[in-house]
VMD Tcl script that builds the backbone (N, CA, C; Angstrom):
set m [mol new atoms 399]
animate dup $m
set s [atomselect $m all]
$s set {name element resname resid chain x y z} {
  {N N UNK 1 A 0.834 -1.182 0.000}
  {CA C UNK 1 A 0.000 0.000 0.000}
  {C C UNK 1 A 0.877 1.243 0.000}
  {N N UNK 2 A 0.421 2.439 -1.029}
  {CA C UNK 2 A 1.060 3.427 -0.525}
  {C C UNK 2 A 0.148 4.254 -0.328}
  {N N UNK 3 A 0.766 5.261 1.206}
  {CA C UNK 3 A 0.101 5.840 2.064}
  {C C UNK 3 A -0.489 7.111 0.827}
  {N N UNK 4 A -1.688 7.413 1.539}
  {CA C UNK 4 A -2.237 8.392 0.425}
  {C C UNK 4 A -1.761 10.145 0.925}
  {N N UNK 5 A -1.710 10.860 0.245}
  {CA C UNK 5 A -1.292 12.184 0.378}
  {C C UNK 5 A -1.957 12.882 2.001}
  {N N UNK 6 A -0.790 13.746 2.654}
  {CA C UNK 6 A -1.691 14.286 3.765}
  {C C UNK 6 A -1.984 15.168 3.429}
  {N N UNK 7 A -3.120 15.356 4.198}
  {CA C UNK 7 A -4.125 16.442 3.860}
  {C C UNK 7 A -3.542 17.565 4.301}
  {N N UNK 8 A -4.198 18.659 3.656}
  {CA C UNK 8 A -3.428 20.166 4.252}
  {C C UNK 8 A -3.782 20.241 5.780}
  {N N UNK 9 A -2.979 21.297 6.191}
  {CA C UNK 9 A -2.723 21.530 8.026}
  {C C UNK 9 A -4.383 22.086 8.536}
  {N N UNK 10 A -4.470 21.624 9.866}
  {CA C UNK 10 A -5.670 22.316 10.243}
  {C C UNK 10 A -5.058 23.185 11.707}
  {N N UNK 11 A -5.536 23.471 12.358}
  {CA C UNK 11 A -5.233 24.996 13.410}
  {C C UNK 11 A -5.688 23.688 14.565}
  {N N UNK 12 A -4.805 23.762 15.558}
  {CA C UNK 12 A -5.605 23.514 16.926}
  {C C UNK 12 A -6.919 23.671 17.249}
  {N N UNK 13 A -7.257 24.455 17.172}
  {CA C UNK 13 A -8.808 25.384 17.858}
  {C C UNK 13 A -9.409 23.956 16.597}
  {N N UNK 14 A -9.309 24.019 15.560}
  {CA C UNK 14 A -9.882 22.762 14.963}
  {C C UNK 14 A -9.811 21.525 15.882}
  {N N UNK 15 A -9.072 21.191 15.559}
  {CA C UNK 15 A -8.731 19.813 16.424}
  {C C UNK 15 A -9.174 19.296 17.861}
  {N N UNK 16 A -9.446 20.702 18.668}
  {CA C UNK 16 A -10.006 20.865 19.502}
  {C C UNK 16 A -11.272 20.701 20.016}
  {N N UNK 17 A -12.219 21.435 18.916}
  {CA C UNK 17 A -13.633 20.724 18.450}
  {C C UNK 17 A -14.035 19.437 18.918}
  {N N UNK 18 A -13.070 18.742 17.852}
  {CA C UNK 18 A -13.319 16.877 18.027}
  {C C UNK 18 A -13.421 16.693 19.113}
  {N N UNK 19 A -14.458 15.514 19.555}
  {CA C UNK 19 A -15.181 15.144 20.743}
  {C C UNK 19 A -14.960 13.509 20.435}
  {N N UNK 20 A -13.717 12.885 20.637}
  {CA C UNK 20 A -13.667 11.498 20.486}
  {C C UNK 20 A -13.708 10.887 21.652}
  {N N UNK 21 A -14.476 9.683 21.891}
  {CA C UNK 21 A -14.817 8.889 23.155}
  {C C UNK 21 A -14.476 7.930 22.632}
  {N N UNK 22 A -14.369 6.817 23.448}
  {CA C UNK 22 A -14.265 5.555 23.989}
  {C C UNK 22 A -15.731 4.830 24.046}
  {N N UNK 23 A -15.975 3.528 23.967}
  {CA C UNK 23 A -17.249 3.333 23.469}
  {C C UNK 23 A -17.171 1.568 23.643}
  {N N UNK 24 A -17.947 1.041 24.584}
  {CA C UNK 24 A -18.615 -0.195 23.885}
  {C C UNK 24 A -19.590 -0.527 22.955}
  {N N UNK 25 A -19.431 -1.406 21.950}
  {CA C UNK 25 A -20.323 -2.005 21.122}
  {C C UNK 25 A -21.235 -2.803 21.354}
  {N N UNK 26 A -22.516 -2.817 21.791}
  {CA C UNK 26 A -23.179 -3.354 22.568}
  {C C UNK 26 A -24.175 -4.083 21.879}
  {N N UNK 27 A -24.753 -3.828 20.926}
  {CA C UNK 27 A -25.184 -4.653 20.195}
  {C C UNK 27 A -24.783 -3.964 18.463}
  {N N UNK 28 A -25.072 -4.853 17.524}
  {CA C UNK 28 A -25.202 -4.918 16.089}
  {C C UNK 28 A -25.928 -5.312 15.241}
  {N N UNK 29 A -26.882 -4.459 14.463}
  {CA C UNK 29 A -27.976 -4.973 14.070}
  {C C UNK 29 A -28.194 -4.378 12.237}
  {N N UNK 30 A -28.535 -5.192 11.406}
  {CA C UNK 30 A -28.101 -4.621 10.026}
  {C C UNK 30 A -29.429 -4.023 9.793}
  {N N UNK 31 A -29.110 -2.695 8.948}
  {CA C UNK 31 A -30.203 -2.147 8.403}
  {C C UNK 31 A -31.054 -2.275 7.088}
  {N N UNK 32 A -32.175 -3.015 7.098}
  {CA C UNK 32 A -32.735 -3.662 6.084}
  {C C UNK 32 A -32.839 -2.755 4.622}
  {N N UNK 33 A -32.885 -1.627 5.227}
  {CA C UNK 33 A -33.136 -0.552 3.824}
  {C C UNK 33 A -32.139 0.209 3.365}
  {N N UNK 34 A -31.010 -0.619 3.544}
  {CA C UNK 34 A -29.032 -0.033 3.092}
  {C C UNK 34 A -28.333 -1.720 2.757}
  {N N UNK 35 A -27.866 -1.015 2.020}
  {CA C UNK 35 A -26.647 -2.166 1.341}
  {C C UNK 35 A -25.660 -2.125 2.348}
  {N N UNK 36 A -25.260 -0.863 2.930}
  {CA C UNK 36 A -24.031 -0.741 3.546}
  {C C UNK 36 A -23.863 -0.731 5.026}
  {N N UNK 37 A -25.116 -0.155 5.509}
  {CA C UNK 37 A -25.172 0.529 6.541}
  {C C UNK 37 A -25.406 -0.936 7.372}
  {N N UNK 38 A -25.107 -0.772 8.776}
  {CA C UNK 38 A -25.346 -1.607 10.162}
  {C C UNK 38 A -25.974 -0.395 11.183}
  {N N UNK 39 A -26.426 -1.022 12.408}
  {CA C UNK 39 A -27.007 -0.051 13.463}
  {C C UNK 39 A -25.819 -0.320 14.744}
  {N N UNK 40 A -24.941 0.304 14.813}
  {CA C UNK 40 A -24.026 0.328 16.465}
  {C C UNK 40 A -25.223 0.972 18.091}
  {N N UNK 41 A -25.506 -0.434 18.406}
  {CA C UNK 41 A -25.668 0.424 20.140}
  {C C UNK 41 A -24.286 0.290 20.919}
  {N N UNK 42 A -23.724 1.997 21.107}
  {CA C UNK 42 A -22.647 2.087 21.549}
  {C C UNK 42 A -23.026 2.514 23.041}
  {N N UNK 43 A -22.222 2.071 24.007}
  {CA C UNK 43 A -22.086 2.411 25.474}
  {C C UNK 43 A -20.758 3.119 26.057}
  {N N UNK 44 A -21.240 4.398 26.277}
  {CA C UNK 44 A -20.460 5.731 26.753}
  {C C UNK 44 A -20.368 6.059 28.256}
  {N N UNK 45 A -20.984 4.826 28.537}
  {CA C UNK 45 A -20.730 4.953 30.631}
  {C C UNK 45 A -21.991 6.098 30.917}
  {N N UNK 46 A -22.352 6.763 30.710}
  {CA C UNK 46 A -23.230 7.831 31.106}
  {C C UNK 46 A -24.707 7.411 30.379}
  {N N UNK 47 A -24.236 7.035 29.058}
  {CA C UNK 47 A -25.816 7.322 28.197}
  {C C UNK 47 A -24.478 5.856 27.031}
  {N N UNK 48 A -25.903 5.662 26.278}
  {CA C UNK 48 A -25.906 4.668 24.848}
  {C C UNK 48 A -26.272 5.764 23.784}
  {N N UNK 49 A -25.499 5.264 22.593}
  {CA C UNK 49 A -26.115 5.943 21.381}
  {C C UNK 49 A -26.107 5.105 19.974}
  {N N UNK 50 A -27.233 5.379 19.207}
  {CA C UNK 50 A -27.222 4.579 18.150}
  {C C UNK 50 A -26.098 5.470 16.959}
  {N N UNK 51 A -25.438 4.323 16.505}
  {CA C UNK 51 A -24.407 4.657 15.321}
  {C C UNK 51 A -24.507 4.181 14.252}
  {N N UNK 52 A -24.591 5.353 13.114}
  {CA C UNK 52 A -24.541 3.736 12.056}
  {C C UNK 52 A -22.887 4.105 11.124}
  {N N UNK 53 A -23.349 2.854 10.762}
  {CA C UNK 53 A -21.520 2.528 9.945}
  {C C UNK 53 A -22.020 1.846 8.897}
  {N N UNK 54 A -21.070 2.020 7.818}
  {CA C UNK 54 A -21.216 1.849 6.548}
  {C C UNK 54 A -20.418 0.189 6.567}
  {N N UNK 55 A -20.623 -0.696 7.258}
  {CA C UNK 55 A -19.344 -1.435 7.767}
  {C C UNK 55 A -20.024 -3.485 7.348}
  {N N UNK 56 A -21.044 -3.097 6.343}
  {CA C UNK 56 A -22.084 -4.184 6.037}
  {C C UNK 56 A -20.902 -4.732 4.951}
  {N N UNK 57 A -20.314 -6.171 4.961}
  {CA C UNK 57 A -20.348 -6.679 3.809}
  {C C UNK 57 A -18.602 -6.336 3.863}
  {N N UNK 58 A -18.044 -5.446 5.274}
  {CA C UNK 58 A -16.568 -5.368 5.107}
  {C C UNK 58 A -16.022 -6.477 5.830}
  {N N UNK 59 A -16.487 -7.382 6.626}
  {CA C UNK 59 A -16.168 -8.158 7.876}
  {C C UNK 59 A -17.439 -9.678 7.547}
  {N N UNK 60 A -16.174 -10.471 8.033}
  {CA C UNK 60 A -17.004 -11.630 7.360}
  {C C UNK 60 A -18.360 -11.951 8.766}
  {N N UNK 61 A -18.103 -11.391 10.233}
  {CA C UNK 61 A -18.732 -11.766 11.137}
  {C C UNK 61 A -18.911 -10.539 11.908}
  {N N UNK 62 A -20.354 -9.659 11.728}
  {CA C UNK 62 A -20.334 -8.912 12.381}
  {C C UNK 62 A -20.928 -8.680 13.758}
  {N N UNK 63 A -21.165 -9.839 14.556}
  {CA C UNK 63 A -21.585 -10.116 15.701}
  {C C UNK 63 A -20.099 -10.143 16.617}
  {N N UNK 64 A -18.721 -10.341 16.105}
  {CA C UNK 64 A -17.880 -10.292 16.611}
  {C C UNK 64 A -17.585 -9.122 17.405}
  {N N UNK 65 A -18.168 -8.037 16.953}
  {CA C UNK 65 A -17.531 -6.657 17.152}
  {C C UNK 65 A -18.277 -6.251 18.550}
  {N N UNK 66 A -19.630 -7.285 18.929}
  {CA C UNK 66 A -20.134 -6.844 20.353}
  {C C UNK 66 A -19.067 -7.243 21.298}
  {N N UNK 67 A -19.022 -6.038 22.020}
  {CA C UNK 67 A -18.515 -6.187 23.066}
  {C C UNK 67 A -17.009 -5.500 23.137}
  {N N UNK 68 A -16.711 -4.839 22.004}
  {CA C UNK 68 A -15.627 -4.425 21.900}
  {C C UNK 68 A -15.395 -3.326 21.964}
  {N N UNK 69 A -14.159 -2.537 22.154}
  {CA C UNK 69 A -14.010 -0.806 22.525}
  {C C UNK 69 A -13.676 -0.473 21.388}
  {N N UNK 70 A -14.074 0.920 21.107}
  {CA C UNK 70 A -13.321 1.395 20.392}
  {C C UNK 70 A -13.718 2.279 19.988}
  {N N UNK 71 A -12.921 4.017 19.075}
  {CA C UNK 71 A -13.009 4.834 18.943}
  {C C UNK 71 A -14.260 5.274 18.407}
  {N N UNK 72 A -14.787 6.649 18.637}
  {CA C UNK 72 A -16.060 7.556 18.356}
  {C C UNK 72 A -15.748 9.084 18.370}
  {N N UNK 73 A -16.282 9.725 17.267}
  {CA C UNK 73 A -16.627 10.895 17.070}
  {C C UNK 73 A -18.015 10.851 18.148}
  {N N UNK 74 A -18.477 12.148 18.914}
  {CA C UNK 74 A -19.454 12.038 19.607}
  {C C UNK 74 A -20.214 13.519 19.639}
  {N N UNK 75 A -19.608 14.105 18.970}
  {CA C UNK 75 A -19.930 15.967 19.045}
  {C C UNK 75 A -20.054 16.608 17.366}
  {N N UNK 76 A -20.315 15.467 16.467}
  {CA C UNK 76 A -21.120 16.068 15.309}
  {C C UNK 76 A -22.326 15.474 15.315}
  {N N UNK 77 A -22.865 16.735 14.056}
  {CA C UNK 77 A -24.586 16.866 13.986}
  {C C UNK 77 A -24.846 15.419 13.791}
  {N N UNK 78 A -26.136 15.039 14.071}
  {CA C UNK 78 A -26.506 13.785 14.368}
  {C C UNK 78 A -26.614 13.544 12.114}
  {N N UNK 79 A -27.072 12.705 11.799}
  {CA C UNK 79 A -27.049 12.765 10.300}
  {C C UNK 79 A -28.102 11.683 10.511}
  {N N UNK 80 A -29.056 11.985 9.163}
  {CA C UNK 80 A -30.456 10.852 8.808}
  {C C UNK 80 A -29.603 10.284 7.111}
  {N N UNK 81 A -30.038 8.961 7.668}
  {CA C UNK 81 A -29.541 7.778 6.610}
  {C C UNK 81 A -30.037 6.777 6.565}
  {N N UNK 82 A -30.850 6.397 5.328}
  {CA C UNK 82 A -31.851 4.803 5.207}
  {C C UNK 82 A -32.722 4.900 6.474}
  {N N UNK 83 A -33.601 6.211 6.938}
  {CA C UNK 83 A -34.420 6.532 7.499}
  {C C UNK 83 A -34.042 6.350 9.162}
  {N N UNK 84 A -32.790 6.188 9.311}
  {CA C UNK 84 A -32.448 6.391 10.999}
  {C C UNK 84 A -31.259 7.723 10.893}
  {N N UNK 85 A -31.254 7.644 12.582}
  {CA C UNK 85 A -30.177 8.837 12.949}
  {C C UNK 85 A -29.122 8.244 13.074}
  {N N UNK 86 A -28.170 8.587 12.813}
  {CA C UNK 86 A -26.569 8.349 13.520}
  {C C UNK 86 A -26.805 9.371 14.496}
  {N N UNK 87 A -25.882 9.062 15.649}
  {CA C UNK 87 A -25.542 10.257 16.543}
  {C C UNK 87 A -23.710 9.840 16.702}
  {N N UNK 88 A -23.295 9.537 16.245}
  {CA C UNK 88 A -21.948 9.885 16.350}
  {C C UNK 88 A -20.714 8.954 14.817}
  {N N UNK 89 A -19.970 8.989 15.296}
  {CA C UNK 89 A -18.719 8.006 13.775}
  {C C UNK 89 A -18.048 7.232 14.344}
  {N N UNK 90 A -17.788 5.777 14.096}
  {CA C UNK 90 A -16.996 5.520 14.272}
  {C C UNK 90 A -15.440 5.813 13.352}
  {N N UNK 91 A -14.750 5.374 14.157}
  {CA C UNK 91 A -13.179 5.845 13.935}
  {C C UNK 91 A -12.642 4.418 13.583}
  {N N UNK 92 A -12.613 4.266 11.982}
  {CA C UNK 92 A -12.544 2.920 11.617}
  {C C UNK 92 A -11.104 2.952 10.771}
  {N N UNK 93 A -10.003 2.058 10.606}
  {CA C UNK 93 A -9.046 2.080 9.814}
  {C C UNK 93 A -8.560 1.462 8.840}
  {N N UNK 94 A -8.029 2.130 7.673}
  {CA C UNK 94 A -8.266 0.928 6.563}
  {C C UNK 94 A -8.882 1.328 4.971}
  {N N UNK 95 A -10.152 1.266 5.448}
  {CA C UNK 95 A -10.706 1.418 4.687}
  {C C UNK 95 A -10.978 2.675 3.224}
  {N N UNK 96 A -10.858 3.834 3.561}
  {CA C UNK 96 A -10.238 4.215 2.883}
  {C C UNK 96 A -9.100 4.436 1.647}
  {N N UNK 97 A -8.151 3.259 2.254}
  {CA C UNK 97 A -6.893 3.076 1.751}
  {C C UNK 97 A -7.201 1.450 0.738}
  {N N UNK 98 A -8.508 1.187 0.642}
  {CA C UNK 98 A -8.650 -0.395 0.038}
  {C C UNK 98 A -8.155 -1.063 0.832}
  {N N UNK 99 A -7.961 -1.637 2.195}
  {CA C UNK 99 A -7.621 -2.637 2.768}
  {C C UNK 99 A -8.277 -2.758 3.847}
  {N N UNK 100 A -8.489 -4.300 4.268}
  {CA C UNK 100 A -9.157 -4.533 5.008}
  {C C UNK 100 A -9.282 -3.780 6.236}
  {N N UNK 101 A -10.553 -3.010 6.556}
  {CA C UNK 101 A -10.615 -2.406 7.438}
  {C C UNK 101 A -10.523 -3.158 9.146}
  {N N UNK 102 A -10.417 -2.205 9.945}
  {CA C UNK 102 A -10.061 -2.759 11.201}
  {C C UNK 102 A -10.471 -1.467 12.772}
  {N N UNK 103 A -11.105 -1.786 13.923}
  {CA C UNK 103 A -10.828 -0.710 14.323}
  {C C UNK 103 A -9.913 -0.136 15.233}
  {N N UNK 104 A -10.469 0.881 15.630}
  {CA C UNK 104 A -9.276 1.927 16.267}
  {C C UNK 104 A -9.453 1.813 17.511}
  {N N UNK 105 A -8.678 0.975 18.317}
  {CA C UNK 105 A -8.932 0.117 19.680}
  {C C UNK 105 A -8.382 0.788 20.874}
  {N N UNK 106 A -8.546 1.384 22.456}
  {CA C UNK 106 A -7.521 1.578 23.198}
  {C C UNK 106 A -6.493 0.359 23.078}
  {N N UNK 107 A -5.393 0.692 23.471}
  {CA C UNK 107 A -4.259 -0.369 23.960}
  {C C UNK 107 A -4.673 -1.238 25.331}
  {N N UNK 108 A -5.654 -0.822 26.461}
  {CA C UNK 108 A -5.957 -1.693 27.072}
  {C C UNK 108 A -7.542 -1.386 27.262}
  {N N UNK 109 A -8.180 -1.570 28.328}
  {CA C UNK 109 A -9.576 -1.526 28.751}
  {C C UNK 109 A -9.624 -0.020 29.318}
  {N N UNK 110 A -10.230 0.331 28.646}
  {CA C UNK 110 A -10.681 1.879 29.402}
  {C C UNK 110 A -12.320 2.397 29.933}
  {N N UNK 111 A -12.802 3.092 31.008}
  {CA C UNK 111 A -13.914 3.281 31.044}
  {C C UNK 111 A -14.572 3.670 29.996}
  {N N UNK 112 A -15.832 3.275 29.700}
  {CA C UNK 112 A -16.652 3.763 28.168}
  {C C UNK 112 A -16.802 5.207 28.547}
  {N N UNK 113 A -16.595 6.377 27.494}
  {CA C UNK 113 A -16.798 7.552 27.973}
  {C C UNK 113 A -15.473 8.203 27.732}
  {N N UNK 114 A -14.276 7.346 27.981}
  {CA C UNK 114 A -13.234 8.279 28.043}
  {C C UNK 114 A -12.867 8.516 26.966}
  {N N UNK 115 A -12.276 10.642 27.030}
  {CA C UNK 115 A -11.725 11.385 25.782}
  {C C UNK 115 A -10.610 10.724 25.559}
  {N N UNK 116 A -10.902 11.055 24.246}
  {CA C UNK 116 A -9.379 11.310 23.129}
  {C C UNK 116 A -8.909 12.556 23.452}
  {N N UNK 117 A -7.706 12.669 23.901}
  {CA C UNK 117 A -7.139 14.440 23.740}
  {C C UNK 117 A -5.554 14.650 23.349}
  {N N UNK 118 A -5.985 15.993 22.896}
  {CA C UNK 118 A -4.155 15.935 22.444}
  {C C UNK 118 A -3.884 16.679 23.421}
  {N N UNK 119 A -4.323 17.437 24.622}
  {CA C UNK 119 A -3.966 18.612 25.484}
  {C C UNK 119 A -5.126 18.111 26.999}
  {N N UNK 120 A -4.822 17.335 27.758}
  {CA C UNK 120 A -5.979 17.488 28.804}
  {C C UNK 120 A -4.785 17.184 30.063}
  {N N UNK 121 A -5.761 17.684 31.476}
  {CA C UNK 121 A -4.716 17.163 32.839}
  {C C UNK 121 A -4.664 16.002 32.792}
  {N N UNK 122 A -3.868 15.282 33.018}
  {CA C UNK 122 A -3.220 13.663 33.411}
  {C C UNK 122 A -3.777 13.258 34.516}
  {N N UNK 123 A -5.061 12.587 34.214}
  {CA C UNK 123 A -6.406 11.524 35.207}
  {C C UNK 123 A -6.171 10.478 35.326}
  {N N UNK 124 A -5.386 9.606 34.113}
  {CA C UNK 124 A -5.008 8.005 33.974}
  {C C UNK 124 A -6.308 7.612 32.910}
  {N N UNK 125 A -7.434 8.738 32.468}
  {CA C UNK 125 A -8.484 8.163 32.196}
  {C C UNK 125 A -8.455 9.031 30.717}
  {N N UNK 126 A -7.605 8.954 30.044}
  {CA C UNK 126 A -7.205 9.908 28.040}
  {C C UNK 126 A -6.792 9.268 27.733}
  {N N UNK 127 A -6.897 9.186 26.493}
  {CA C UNK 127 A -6.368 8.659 25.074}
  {C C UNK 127 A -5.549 10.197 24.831}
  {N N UNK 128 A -4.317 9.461 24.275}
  {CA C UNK 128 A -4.073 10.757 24.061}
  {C C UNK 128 A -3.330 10.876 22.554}
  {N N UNK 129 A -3.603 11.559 21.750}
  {CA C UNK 129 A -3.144 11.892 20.453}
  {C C UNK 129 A -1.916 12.346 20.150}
  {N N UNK 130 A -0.994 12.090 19.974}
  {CA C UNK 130 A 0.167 12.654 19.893}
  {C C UNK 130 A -0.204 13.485 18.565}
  {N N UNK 131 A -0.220 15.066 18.569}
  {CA C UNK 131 A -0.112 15.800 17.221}
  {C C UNK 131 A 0.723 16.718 16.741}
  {N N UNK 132 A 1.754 16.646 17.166}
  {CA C UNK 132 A 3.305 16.841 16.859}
  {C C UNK 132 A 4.546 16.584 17.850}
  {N N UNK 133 A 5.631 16.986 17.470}
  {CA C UNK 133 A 6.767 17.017 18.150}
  {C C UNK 133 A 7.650 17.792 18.733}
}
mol reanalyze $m
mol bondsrecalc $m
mol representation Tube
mol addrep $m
């Protein structure tokens, strides 16, 4: 594979915006009126939210993915698709690039709920982004 071009620079105060959580997959359920689409009930420790992902037909077993962590957009507009809401994205890798997609996992078990940050106080409870050097 070769890596595809980076995109032009964005400003902090951008980056900042992003509202990425931590998330169990709690159930998975396919959406009858999309080729592509699945339904994510994700668990955020506080509240659940329905997600959908375009993620039908990339994975040979998609019952595997209950129960698993992994990355979320959680602070864009909710979006209507094949007549449901998303309320958040997953943060999926791969795919884009033509190869088998995969997701974007903590390194160990983290409470559902916890930020992604490139700048927060040191709780034990961040993901943290490294976005430069």
């Amino acid at each position: 594979m070769t890596p595809a071009p980076i995109k032009p620079a964005v400003s902090m105060d951008v980056l900042e915006k992003l509202d990425i959580r931590v998330g169990t997959i709690r159930s998975v359920q396919e959406v009858p009126e999309s080729r592509k689409l699945v339904r994510l009930e994700v668990d955020f420790g506080d509240h659940t939210r329905a997600i959908l992902s375009g993620m039908k037909g990339e994975r040979e077993n998609l019952q595997e993915l209950v129960g698993r962590q992994t990355l979320f957009f959680v602070n864009l507009e909710p979006r209507k698709m094949a007549g449901l809401t998303s309320e958040g994205m997953l943060l999926d890798l791969g795919y884009a690039d033509g190869i088998p997609p995969a997701l974007a996992i903590p390194e160990r078990p983290m409470p559902d709920g916890t930020r992604g940050a490139e700048s927060a106080p040191p709780s034990g409870n961040n993901i943290y982004i490294v976005t430069g050097f």
